[in-house]
Backbone as a printed PyTorch tensor [residue, N CA C, xyz], in Angstrom:
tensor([[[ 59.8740, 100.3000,  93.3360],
         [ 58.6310, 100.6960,  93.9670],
         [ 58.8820, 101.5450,  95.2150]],

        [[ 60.0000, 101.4650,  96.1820],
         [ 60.1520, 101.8690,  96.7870],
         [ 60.5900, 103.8750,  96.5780]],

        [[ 61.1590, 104.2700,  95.4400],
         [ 61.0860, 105.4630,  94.8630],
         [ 59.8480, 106.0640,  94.2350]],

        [[ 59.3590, 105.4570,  93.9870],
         [ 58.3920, 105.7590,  92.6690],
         [ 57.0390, 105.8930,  93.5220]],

        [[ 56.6280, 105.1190,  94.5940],
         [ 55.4450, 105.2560,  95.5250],
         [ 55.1300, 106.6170,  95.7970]],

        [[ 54.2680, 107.2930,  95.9150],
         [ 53.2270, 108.4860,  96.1320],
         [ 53.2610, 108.5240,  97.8680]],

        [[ 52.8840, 107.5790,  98.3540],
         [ 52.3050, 107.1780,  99.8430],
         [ 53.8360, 106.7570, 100.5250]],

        [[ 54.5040, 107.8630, 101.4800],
         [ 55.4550, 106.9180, 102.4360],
         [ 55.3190, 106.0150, 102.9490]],

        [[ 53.8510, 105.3630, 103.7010],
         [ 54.1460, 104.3210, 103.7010],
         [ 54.3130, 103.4140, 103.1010]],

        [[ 53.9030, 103.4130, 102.1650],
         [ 53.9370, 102.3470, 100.9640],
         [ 55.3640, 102.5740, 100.4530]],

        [[ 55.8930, 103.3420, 100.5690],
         [ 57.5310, 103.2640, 100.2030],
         [ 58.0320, 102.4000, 101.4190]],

        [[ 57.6320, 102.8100, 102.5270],
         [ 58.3330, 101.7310, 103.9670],
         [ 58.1670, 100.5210, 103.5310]],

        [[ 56.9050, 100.3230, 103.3400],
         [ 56.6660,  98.8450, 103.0220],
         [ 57.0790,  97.9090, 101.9070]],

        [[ 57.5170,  98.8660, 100.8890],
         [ 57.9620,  97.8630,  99.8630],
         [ 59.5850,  97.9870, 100.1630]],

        [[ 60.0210,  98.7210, 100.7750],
         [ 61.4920,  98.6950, 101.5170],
         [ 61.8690,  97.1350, 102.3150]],

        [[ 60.8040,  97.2920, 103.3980],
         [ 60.2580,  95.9670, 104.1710],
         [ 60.8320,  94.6200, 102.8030]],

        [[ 59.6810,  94.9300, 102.0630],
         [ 59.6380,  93.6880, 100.6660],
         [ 61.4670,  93.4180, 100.3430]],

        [[ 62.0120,  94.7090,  99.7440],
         [ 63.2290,  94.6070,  99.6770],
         [ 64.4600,  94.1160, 100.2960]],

        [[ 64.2750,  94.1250, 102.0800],
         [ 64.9450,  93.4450, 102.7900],
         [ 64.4040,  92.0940, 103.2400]],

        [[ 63.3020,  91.7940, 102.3040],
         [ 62.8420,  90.4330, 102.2780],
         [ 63.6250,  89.3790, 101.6830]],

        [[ 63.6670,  90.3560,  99.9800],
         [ 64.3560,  89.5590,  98.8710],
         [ 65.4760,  89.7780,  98.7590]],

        [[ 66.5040,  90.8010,  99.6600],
         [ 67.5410,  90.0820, 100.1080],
         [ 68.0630,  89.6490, 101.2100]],

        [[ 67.1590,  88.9200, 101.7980],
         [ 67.3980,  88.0310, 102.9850],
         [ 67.5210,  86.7080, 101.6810]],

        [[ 66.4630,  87.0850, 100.7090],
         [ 66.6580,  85.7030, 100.1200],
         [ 67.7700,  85.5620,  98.8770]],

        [[ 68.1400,  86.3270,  98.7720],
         [ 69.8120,  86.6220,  97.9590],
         [ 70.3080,  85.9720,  98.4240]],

        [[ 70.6370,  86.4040, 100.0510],
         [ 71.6780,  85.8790, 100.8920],
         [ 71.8460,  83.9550, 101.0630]],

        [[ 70.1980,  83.6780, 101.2570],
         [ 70.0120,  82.1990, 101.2600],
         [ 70.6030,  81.3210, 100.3800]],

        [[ 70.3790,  82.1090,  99.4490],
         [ 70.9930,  81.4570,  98.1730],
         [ 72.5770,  81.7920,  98.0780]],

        [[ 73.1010,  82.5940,  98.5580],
         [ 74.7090,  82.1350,  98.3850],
         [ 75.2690,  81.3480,  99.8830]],

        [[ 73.7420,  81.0510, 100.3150],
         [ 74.0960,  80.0440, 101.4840],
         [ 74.5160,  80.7410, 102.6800]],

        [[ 74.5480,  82.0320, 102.7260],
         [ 74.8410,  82.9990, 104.0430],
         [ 73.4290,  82.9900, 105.1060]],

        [[ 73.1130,  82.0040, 105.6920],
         [ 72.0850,  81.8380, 106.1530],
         [ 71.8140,  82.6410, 107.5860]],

        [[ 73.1330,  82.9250, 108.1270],
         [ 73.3170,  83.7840, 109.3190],
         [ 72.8690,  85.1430, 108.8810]],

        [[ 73.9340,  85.3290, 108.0580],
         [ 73.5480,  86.8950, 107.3320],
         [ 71.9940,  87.0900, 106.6100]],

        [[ 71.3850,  86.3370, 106.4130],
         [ 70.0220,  86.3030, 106.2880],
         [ 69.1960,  86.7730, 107.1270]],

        [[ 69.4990,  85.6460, 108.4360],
         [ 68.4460,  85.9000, 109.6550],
         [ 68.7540,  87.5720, 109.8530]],

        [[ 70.1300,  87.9570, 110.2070],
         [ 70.5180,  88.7180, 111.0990],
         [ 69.6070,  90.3040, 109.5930]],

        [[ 69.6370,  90.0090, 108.8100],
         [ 69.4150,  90.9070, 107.7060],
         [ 67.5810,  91.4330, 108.3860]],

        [[ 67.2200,  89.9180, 108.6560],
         [ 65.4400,  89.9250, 108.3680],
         [ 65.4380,  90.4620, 110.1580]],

        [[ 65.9240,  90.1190, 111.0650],
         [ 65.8110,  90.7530, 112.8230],
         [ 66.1730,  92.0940, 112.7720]],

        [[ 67.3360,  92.6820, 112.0080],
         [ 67.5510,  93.3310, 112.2680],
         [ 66.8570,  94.6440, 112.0290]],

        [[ 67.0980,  94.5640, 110.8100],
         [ 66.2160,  95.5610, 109.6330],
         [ 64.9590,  95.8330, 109.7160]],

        [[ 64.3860,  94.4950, 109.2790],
         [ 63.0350,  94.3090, 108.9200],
         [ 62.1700,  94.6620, 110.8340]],

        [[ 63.0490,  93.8500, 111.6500],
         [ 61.8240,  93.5650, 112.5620],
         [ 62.5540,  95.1470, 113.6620]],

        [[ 63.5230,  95.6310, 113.4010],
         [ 63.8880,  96.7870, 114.2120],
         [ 63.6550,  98.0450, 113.4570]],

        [[ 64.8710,  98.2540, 112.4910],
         [ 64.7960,  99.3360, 112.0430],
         [ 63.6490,  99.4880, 110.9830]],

        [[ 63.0630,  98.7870, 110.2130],
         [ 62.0300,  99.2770, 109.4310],
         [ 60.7070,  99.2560, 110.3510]],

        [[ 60.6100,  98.8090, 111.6330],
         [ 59.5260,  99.0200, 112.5030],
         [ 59.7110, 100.8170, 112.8730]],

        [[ 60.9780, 100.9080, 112.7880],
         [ 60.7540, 102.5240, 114.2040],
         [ 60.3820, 103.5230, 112.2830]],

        [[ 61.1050, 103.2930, 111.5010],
         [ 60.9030, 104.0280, 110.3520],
         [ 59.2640, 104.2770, 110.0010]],

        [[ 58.2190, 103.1480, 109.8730],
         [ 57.2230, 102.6700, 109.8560],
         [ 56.4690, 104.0290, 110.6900]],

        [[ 56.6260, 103.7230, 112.0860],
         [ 56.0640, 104.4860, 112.6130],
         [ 56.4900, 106.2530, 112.6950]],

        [[ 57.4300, 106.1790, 112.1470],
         [ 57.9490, 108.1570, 112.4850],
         [ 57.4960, 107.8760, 111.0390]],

        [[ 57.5270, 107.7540, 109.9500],
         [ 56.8940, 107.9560, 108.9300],
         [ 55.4950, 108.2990, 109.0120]],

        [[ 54.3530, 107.5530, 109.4880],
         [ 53.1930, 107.2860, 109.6910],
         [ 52.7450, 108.7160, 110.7950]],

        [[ 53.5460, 109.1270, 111.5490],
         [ 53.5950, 110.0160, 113.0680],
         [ 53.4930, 111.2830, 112.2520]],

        [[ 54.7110, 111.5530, 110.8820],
         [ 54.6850, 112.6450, 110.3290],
         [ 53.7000, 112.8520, 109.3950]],

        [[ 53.4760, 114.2010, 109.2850],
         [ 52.3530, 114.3360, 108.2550],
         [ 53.3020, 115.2610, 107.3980]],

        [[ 53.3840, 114.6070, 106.0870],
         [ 54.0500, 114.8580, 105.1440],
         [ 52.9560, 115.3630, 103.6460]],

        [[ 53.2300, 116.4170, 103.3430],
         [ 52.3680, 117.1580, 101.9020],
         [ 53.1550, 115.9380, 100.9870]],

        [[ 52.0820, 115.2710, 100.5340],
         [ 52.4260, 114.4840,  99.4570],
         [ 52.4590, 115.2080,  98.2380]],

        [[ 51.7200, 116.0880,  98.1440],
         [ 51.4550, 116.6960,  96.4330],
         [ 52.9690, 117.6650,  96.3140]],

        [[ 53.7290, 117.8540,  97.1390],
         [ 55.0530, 118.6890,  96.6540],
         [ 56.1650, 117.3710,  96.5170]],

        [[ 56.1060, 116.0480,  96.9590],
         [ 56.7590, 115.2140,  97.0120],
         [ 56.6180, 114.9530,  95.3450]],

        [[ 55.4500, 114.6660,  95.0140],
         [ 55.6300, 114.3360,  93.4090],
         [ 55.9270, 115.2330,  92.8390]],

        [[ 56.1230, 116.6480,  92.7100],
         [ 57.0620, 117.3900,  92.2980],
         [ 58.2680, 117.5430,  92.0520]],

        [[ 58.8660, 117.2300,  93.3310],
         [ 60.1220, 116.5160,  93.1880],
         [ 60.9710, 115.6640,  92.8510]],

        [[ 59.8190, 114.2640,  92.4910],
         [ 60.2610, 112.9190,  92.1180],
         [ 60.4280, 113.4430,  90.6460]],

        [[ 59.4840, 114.4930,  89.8130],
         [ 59.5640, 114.5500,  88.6530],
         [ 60.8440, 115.3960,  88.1290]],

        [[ 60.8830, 116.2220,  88.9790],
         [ 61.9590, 117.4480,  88.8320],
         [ 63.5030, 116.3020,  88.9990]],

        [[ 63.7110, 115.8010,  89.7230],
         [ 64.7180, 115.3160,  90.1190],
         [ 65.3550, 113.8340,  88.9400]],

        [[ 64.0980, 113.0790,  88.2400],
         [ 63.8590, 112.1190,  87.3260],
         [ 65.4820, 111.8570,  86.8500]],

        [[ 65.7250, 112.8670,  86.0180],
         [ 66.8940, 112.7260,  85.1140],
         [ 68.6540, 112.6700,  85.9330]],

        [[ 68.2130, 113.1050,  86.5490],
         [ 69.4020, 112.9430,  87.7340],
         [ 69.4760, 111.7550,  88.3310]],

        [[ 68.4980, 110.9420,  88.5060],
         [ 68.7010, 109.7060,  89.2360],
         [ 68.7760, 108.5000,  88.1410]],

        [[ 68.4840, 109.1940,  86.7670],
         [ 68.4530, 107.7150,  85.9520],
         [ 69.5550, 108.2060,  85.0360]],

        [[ 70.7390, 108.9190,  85.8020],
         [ 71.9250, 109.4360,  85.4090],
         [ 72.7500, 108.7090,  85.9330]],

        [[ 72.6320, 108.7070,  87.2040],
         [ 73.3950, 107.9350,  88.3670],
         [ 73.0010, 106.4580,  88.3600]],

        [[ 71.9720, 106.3120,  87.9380],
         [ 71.6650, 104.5000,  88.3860],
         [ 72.3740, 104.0280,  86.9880]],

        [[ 72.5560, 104.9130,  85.9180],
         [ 73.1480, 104.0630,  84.2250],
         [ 74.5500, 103.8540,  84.5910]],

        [[ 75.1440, 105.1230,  85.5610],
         [ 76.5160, 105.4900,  86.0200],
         [ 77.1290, 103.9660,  86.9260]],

        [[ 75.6370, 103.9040,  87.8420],
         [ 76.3420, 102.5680,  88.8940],
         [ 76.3320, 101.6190,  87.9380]],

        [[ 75.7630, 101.1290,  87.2200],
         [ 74.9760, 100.2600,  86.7890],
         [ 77.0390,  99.7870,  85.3710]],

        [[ 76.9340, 101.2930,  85.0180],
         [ 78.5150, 101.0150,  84.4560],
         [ 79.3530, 100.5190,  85.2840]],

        [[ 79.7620, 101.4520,  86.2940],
         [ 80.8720, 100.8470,  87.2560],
         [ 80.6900,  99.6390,  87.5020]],

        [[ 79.7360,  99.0410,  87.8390],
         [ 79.3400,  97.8310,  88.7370],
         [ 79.8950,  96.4750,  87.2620]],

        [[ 79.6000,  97.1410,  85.7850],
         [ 79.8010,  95.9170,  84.5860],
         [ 81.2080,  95.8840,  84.3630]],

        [[ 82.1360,  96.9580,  84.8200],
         [ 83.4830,  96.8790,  84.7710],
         [ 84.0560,  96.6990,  85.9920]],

        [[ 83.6040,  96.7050,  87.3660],
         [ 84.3210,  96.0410,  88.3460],
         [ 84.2970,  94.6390,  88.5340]],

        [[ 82.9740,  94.1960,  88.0400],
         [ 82.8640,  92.5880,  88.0680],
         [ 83.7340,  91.9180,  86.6400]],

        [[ 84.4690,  91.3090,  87.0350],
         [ 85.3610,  90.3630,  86.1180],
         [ 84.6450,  89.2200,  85.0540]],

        [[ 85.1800,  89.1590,  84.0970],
         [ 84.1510,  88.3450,  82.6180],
         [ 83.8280,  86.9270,  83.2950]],

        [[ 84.9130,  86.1370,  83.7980],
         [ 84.1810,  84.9540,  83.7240],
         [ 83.6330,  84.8280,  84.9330]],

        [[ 83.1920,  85.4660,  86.0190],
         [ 82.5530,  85.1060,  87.3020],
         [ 81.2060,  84.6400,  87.4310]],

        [[ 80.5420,  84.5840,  86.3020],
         [ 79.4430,  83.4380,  86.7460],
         [ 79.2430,  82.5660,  85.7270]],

        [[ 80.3770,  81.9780,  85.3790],
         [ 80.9260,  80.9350,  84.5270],
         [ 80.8280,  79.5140,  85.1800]],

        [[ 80.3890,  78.5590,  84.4730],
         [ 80.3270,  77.4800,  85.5410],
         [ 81.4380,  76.7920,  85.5730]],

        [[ 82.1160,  76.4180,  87.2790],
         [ 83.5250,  75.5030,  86.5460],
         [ 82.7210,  74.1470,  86.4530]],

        [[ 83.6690,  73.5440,  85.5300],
         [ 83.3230,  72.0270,  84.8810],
         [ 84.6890,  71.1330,  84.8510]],

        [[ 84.6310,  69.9870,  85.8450],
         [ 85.5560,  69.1860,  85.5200],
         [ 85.5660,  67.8860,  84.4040]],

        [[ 86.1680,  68.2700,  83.3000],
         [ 86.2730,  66.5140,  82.2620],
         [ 86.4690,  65.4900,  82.4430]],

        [[ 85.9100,  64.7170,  81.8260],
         [ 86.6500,  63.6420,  81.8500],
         [ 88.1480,  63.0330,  81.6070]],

        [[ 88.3200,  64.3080,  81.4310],
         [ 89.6510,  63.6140,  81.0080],
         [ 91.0690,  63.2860,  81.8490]],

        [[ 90.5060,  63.5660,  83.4490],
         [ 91.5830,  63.6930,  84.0680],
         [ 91.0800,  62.3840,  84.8920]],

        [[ 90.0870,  61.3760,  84.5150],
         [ 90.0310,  60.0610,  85.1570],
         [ 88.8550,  60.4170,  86.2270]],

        [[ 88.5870,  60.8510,  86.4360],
         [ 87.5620,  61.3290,  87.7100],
         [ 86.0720,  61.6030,  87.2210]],

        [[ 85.0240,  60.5350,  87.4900],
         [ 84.1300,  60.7470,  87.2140],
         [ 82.9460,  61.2330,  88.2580]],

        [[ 81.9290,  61.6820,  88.2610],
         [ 80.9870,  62.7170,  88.7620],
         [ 80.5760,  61.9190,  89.9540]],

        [[ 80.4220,  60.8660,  90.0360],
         [ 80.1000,  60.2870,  91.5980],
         [ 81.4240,  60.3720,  92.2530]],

        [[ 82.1450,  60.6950,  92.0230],
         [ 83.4940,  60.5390,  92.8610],
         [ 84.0180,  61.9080,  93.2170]],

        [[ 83.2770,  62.8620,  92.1430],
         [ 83.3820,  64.2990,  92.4340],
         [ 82.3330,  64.6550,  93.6970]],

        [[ 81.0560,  63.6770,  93.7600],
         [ 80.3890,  64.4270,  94.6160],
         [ 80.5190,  63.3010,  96.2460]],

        [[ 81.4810,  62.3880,  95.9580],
         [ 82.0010,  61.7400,  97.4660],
         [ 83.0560,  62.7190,  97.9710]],

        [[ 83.8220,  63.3280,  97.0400],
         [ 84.9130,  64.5250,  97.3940],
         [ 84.2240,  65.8140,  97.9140]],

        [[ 83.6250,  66.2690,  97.3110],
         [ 82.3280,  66.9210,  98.1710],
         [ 81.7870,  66.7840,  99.2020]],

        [[ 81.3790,  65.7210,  99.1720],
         [ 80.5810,  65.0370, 100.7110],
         [ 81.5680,  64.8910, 101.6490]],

        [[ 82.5210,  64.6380, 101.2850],
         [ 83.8980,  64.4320, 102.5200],
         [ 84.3990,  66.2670, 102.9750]],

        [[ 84.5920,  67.1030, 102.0420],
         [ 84.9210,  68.3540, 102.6410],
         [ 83.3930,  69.0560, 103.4960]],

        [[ 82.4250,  68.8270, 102.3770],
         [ 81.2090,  69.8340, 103.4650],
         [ 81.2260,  68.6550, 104.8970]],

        [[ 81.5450,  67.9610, 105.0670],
         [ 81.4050,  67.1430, 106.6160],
         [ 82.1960,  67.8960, 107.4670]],

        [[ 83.8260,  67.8610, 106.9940],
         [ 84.7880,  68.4290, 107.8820],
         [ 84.6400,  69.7600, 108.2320]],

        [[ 84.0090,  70.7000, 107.1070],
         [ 84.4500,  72.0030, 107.1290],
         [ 83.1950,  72.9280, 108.2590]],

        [[ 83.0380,  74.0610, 108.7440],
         [ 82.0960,  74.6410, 109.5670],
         [ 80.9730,  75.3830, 108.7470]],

        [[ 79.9360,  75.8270, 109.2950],
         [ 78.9480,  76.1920, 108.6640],
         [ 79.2530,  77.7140, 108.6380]],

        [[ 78.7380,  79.1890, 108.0120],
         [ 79.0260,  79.9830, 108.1100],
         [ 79.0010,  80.6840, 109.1850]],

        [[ 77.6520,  80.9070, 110.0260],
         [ 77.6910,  81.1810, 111.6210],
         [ 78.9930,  80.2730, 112.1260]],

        [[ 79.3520,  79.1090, 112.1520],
         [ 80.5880,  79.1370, 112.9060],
         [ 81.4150,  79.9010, 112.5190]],

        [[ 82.0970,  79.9340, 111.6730],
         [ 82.9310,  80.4940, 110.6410],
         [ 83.1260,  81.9190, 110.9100]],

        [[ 81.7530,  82.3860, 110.8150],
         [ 81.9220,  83.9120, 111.4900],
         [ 82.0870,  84.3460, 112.7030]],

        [[ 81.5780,  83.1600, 113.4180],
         [ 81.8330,  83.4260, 115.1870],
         [ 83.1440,  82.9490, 115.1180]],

        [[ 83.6930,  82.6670, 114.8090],
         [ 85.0570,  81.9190, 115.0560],
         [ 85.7110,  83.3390, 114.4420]],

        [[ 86.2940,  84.1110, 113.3380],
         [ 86.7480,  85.2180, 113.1170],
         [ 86.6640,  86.2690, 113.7620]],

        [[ 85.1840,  86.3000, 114.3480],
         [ 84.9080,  87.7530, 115.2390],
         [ 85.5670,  88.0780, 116.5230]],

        [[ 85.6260,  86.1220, 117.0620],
         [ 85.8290,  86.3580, 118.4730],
         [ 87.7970,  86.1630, 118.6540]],

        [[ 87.9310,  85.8390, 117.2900],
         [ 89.5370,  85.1190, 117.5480],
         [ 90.3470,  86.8580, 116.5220]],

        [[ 90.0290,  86.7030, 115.6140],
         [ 90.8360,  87.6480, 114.5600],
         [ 90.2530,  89.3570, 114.8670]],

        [[ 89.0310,  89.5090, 115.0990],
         [ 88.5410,  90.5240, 115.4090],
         [ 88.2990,  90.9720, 116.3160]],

        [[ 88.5820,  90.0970, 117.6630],
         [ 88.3310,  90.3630, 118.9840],
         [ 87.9870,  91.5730, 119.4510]],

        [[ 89.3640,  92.8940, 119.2540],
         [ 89.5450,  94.3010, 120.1180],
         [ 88.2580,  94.7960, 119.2560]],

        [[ 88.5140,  94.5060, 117.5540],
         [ 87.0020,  95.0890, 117.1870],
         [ 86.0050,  95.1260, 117.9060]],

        [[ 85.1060,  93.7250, 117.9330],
         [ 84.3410,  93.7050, 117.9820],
         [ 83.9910,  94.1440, 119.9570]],

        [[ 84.7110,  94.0480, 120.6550],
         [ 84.4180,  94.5590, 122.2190],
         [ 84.5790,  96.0420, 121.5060]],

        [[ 85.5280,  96.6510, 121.1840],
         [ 85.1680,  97.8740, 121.0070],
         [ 83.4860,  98.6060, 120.5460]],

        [[ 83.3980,  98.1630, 119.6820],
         [ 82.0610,  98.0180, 119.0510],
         [ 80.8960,  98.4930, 120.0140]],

        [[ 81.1270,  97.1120, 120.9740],
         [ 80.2100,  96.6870, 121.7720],
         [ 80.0020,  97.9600, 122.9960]],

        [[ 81.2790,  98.5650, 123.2180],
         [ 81.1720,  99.3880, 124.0740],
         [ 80.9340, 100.8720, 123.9260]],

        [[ 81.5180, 100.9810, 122.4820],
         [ 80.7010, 102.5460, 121.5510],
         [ 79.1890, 102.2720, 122.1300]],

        [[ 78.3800, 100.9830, 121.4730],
         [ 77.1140, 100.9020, 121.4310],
         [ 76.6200, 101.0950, 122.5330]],

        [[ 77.6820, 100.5540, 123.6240],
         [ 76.9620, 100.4390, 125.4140],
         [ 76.9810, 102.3280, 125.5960]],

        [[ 77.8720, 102.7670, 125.5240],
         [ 78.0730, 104.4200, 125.6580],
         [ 76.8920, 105.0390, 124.8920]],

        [[ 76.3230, 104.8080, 123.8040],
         [ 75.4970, 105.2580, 122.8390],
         [ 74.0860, 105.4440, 123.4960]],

        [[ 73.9930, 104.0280, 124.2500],
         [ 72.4970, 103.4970, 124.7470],
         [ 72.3960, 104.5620, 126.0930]],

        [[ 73.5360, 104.8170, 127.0640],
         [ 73.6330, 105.1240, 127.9460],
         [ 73.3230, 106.4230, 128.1560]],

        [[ 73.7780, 107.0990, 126.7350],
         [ 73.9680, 107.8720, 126.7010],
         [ 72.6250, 109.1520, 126.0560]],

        [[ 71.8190, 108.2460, 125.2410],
         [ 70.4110, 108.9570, 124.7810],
         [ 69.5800, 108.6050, 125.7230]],

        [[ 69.9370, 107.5680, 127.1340],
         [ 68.9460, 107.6560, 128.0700],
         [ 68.8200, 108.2040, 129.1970]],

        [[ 70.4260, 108.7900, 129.3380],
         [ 70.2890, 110.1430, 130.1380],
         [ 70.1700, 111.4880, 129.2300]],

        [[ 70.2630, 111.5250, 127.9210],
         [ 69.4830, 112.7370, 127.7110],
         [ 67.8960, 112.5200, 127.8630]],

        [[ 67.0120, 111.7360, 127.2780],
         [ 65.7400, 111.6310, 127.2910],
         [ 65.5340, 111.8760, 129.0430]],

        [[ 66.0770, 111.0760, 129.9230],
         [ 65.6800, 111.3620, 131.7320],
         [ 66.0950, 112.5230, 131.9230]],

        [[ 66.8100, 113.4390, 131.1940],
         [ 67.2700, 114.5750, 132.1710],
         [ 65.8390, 115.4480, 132.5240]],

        [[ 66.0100, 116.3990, 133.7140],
         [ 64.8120, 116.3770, 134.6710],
         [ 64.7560, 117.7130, 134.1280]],

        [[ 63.5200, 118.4690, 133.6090],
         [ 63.2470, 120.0490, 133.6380],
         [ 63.3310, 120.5770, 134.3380]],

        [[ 63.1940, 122.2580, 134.5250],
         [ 62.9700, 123.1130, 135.8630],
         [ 61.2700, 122.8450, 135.8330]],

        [[ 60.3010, 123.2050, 134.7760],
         [ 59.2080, 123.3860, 135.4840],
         [ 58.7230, 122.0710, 134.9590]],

        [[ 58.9130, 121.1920, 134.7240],
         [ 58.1250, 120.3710, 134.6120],
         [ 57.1500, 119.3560, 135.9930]],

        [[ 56.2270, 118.9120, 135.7560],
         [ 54.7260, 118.7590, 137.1080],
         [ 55.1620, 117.4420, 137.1160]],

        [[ 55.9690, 116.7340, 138.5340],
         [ 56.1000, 115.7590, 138.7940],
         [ 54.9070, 115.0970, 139.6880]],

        [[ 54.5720, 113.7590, 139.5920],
         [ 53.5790, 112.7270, 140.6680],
         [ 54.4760, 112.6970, 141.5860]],

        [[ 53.8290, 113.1390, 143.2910],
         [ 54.4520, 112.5450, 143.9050],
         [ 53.4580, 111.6930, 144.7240]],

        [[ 53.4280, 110.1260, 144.8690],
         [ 52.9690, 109.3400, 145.2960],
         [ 52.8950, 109.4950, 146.7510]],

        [[ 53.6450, 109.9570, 147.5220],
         [ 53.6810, 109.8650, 148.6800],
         [ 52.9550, 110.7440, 149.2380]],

        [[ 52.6450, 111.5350, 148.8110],
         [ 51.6170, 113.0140, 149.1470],
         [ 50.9150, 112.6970, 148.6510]],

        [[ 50.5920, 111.9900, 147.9860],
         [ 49.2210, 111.8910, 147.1650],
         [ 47.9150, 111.0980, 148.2320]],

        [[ 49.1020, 110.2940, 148.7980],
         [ 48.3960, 108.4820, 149.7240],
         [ 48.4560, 109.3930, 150.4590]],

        [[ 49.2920, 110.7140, 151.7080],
         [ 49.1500, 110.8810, 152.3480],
         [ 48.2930, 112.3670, 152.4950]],

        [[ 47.2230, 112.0270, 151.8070],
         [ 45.8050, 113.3290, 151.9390],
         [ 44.8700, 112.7750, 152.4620]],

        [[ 43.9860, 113.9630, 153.2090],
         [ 42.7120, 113.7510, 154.0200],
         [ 41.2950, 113.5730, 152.9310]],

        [[ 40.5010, 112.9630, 153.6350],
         [ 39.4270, 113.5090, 152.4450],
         [ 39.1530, 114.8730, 152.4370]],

        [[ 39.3550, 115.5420, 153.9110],
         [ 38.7480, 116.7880, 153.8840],
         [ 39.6500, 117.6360, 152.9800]],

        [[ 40.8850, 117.5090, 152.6880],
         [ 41.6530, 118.2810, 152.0750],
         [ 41.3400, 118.4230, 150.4220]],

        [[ 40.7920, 117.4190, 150.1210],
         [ 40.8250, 117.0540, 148.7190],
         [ 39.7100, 117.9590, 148.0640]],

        [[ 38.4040, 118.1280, 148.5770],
         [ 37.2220, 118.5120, 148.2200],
         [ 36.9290, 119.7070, 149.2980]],

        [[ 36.5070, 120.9070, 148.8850],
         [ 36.6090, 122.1480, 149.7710],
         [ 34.9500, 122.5530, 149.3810]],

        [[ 33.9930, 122.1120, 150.4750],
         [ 32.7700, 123.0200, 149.8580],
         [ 32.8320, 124.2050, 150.1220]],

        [[ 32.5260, 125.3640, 148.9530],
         [ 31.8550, 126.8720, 149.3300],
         [ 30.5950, 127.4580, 148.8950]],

        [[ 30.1080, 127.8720, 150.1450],
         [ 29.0190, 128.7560, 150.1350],
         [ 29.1840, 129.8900, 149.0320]],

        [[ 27.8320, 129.8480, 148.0510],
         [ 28.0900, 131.4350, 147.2600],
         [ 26.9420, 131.7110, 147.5710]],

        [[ 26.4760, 132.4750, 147.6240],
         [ 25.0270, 133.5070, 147.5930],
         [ 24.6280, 133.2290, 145.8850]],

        [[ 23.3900, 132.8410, 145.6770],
         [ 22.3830, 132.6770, 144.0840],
         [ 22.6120, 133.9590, 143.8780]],

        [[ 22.9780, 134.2570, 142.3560],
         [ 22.5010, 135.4460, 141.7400],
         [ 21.4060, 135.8340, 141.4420]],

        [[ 20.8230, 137.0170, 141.3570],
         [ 19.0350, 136.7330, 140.7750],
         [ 19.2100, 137.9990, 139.3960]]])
């Protein structure tokens, strides 16, 4: 829906939908960090500023469906193409269920006390990931941090930089006027 929509916004928005349902992908392989951080980030940052410069632009819709049609066969070239790669990079038995028998003496309540004893000890994924970032990835992630600090710093002294003619307020001249200065009556002579 997000291709196929007529209306940009309605493409934003079912985009929105999309980083909905995989926030809820993620839930389900139990990445619950990577969830949140999916739905704050995306959804409540970047598909907000998209939202609005979409909405800001005025875009000719009637040459857009021109294009979606012209372009058709090319994209359902490439999606058969991923769609191959993706059935030969994934390996045959990966969503195979493992199953332990009986036959090695171990029956299913004892499989799920062995269970219950590792998920106790082991960390949740937010730890797990804070624990890698800050120990194994450290120089990364400060690096990161300081591209981003340079980045921020850096589009907010272009946006402040000061024009030649641009009409500044100055407050202080403003408070410091007379009434008489402000309002100038003049005499004209009536036309007849």
């Amino acid at each position: 829906m997000v291709v196929t929509q007529n209306n940009p916004v309605r493409c934003v928005l079912f985009l929105v939908l999309t980083f909905f349902a995989s926030a809820g992908l993620w839930l389900l392989a139990e990445a619950e960090f990577l969830a949140w951080i999916l739905i704050l980030v995306y959804v409540g940052a970047v598909m907000t500023l998209f939202l609005f410069v979409v909405m800001m632009l005025n875009i000719d819709i009637e040459s857009l469906k021109g294009h979606f049609m012209r372009y058709l066969p090319i994209g359902l070239i490439l999606v058969a193409l991923l769609t191959g790669l993706q059935m030969v990079a994934i390996p045959v038995d990966t969503f195979k269920a493992q199953t332990v028998g009986q036959s090695n003496g171990i029956t299913h309540s004892q499989l799920l006390v062995q269970e219950q004893a590792t998920t106790q000890v082991s960390m949740s994924n937010t730890e797990a990931l804070g624990s890698v970032l800050y120990t194994d990835y450290l120089l990364a992630f400060e690096l990161a941090a300081v591209i981003l600090l340079v980045a921020i710093v850096s589009a907010i002294t272009l946006v402040h930089r000061g024009t030649v003619r641009s009409k500044r307020q100055d407050v202080v001249k403003q408070m410091m006027t007379r009434p008489q200065d402000r309002v100038q009556l003049v005499n004209m002579k009536s036309e007849k």
